[in-house]
C-alpha positions as CSV (number, residue, x, y, z in Angstrom):
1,X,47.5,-45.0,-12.5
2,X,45.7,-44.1,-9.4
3,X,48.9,-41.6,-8.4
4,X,47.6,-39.9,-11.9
5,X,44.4,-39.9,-11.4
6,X,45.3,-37.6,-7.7
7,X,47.4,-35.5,-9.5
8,X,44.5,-34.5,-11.9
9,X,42.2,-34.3,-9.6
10,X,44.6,-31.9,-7.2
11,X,45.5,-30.2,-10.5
12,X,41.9,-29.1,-11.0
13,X,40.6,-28.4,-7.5
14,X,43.9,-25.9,-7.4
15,X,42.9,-24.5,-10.7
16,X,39.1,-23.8,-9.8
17,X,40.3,-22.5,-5.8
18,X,43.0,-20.3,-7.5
19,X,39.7,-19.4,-10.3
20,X,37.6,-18.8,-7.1
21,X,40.2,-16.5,-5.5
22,X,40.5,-13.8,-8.2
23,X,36.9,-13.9,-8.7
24,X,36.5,-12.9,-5.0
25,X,39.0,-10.7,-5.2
26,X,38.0,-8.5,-7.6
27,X,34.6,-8.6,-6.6
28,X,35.4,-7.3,-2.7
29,X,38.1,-4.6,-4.1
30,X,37.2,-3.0,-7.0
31,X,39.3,-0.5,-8.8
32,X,38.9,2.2,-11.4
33,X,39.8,1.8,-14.9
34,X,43.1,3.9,-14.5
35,X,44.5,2.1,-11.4
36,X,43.6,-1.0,-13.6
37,X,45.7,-0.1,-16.2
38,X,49.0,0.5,-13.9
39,X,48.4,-2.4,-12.0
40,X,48.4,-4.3,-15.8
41,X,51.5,-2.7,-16.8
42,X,53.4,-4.0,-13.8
43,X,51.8,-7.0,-13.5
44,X,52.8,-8.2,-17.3
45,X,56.6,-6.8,-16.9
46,X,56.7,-8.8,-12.9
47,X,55.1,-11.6,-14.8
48,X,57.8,-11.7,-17.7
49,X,60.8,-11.6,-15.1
50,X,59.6,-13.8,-13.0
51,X,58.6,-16.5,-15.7
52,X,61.8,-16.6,-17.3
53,X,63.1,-17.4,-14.0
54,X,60.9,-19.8,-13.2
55,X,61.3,-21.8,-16.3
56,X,65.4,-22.4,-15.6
57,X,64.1,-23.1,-12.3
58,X,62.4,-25.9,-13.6
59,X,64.6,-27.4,-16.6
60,X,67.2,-27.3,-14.0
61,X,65.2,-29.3,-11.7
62,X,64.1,-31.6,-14.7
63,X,67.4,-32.0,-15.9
64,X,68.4,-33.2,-12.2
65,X,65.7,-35.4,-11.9
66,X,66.2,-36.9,-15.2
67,X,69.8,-37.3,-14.8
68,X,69.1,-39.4,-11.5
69,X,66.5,-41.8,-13.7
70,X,68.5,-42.2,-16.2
71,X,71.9,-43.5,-14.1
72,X,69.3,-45.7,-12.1
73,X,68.4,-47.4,-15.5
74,X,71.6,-47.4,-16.5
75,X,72.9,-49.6,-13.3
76,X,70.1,-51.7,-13.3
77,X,70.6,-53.1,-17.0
78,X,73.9,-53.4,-16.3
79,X,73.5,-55.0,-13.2
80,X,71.2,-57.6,-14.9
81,X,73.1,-58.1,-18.1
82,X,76.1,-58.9,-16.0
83,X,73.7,-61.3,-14.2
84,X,72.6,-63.1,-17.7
85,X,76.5,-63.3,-18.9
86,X,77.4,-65.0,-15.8
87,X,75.0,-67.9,-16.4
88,X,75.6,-67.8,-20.2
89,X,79.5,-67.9,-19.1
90,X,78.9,-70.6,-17.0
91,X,77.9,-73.6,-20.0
92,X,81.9,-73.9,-20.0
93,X,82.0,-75.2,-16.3
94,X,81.4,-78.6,-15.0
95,X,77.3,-79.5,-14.8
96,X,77.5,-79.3,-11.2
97,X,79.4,-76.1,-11.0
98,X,76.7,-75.1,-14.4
99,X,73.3,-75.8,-11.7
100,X,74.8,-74.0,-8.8
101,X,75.4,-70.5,-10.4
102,X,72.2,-71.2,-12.6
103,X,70.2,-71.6,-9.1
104,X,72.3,-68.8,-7.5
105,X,71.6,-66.4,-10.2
106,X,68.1,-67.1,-10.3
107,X,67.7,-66.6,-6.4
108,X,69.6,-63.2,-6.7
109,X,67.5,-62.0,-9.3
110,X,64.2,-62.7,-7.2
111,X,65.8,-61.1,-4.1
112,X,66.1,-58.2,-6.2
113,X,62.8,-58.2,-8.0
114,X,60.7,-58.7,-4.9
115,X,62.7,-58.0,-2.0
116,X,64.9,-54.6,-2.9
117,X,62.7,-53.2,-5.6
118,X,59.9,-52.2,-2.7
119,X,63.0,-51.2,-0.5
120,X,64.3,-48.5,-3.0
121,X,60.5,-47.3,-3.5
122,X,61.3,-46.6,0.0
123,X,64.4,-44.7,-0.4
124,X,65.5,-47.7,1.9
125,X,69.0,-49.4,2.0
126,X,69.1,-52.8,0.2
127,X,69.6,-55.3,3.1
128,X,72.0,-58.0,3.4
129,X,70.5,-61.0,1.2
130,X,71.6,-59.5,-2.2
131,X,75.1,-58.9,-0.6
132,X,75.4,-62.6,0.9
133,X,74.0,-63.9,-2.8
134,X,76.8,-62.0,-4.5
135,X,79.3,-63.6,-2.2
136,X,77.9,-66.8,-3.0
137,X,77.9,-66.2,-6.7
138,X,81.7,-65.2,-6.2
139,X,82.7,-68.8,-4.5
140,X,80.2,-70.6,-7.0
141,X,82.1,-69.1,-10.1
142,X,86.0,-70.1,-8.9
143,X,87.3,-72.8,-11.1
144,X,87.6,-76.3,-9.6
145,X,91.2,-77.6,-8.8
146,X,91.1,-80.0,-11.6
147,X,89.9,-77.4,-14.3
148,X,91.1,-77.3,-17.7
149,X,92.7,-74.4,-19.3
150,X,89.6,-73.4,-21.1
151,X,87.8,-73.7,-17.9
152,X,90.0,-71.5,-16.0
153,X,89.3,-68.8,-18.5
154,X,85.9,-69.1,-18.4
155,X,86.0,-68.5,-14.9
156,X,87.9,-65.2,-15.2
157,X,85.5,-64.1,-17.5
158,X,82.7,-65.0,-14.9
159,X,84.7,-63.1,-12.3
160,X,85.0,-59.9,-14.5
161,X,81.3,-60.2,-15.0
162,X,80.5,-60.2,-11.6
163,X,82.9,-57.3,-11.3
164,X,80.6,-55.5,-13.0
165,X,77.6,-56.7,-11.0
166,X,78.9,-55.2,-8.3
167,X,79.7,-51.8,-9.3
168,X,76.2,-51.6,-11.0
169,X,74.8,-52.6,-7.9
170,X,76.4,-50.2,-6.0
171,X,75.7,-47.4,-8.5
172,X,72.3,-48.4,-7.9
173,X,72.3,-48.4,-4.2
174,X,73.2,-45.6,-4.4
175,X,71.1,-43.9,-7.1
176,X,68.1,-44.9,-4.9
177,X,69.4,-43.0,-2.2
178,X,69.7,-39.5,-4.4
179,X,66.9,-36.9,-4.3
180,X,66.2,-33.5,-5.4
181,X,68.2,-30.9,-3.1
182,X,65.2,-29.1,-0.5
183,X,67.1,-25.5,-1.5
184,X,65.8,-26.4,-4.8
185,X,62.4,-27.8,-4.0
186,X,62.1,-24.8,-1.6
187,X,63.2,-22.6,-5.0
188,X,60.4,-24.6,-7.0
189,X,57.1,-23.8,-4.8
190,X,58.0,-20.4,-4.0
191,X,58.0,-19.4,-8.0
192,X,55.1,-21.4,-8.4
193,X,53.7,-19.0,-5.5
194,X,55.3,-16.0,-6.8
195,X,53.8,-16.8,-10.3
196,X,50.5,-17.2,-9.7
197,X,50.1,-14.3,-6.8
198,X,50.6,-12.1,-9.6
199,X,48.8,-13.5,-12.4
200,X,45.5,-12.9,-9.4
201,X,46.2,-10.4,-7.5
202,X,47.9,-7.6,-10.2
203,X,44.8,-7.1,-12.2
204,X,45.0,-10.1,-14.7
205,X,42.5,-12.7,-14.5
206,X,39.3,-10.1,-15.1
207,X,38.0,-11.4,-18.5
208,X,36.9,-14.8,-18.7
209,X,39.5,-16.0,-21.1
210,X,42.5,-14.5,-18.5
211,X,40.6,-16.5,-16.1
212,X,40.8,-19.5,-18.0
213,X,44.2,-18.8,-19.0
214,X,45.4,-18.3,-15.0
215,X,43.4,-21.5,-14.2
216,X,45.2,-23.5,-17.1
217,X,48.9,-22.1,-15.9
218,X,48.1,-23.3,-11.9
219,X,47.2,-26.9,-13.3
220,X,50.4,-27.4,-15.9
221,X,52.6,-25.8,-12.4
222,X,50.6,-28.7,-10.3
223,X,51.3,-31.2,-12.9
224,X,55.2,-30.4,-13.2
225,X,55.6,-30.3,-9.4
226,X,53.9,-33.8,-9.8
227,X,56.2,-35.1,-12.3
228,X,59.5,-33.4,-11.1
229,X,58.5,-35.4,-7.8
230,X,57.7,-39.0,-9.4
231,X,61.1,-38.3,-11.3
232,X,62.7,-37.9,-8.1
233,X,62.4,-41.0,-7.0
234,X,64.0,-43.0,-9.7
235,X,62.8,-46.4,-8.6
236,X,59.1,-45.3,-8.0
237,X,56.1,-46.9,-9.3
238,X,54.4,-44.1,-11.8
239,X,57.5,-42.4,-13.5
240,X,60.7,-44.4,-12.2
241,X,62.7,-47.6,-13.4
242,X,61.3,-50.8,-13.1
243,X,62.8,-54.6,-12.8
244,X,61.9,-55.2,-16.5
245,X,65.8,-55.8,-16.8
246,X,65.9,-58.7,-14.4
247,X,62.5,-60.2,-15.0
248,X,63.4,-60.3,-18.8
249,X,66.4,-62.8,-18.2
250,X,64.6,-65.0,-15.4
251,X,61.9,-66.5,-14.3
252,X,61.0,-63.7,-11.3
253,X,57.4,-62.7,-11.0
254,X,57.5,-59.2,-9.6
255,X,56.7,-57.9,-6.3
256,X,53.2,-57.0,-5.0
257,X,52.4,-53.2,-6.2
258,X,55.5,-52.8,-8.9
């Protein structure tokens, strides 16, 4: 909430600089009613051009983002529904064999929740405790020597399961690591310069309801470079994927700050 609040109150002080601006501007060079006119014409057809291109600059980067989001939530319920199988799985193995992947499984979960959550805020690897908890969930769901046939299959199925923990938590190591390319982001604030140079500086912006207009456009660009930028981080605390997943199955209060 607070990240919102900044980007409203940024949003605004660019709007009433950008208002400021043109209202000097006009004031310290004032032009006659013809050159007014020809600097209207050019301004509206530079305007048009370089809108259109603006706005596929920006639904591409919002598709990008999006795209990154959305494979982070995919992983992570994956991840975490593999996770829940494994201990539903496990009611066919012997009690002792039952507690230890129940207790594993719990413990992996919390390194997850409150140690790698802050970690991929971070854009930071995930460490080696979720790694060495995996490798102890592997040897945890082997079947015992004296298994029964039903046993051993349950097993399997618990090893397939954690097959697919482990590509879902590589997809999301990895997910956390992707971020909007900087030829793109470079692409993004130049338009957004581009755009708003001409709305103020080509004639437009002299009646108070241009003015307002201009001022409006400069706050929605501030607000998508904001969002496009929460989006980009897929596992960030105002627009990206939380451990809801993982806290849902067990008992795993969530980190300080998530």
């Amino acid at each position: 909430m607070k990240n919102v609040v900044e980007m409203l109150a940024l949003g605004l002080v660019a709007a009433l600089v950008a208002a400021g601006v043109v209202l000097a501007w006009h004031h310290f060079r004032p032009s006659d009613a013809e050159e007014g006119d020809r600097r209207e014409e050019v301004a509206e057809y530079m305007s048009m051009m370089i809108a259109l291109l603006y706005a596929m600059l920006l639904g591409l980067a919002l598709v990008t983002v999006w795209t990154i989001r959305d494979s982070a939530e995919t992983h992570t319920a994956a991840e975490a529904g593999a996770l829940h199988q494994m201990t539903m799985l496990a009611d066919g193995l012997p009690a002792d064999q039952h507690r230890r992947v129940d207790v594993l499984a719990e413990r992996y979960a919390t390194a997850v929740v409150q140690d790698e959550w802050p970690r991929l805020n971070e854009r930071q690897a995930l460490g080696e405790q979720g790694w060495f908890l995996l490798g102890e969930l592997r040897a945890a769901a082997a079947p015992p020597p004296d298994a029964s046939p039903a046993q051993q299959v349950t097993a399997l199925e618990m090893l397939a399961q954690l097959g697919a923990l482990d590509d879902a938590r590589r997809g999301r190591e990895a997910t956390g690591q992707e971020a909007l390319s900087p030829v793109l982001w470079a692409g993004l604030v130049l338009g957004a310069i581009l755009s708003v140079c001409i709305l103020f500086f080509f004639g437009i912006g002299r009646s108070p309801s241009q003015l307002v207009m201009a001022m409006g456009m400069v706050a929605l660009t501030v607000f998508l470079g904001f969002l496009i930028h929460q989006l980009s981080l897929p596992f960030g605390e105002v627009a990206g994927v939380g451990p809801e997943p993982f806290t849902r199955y067990f008992p795993v209060s969530a980190a300080r700050g998530q």
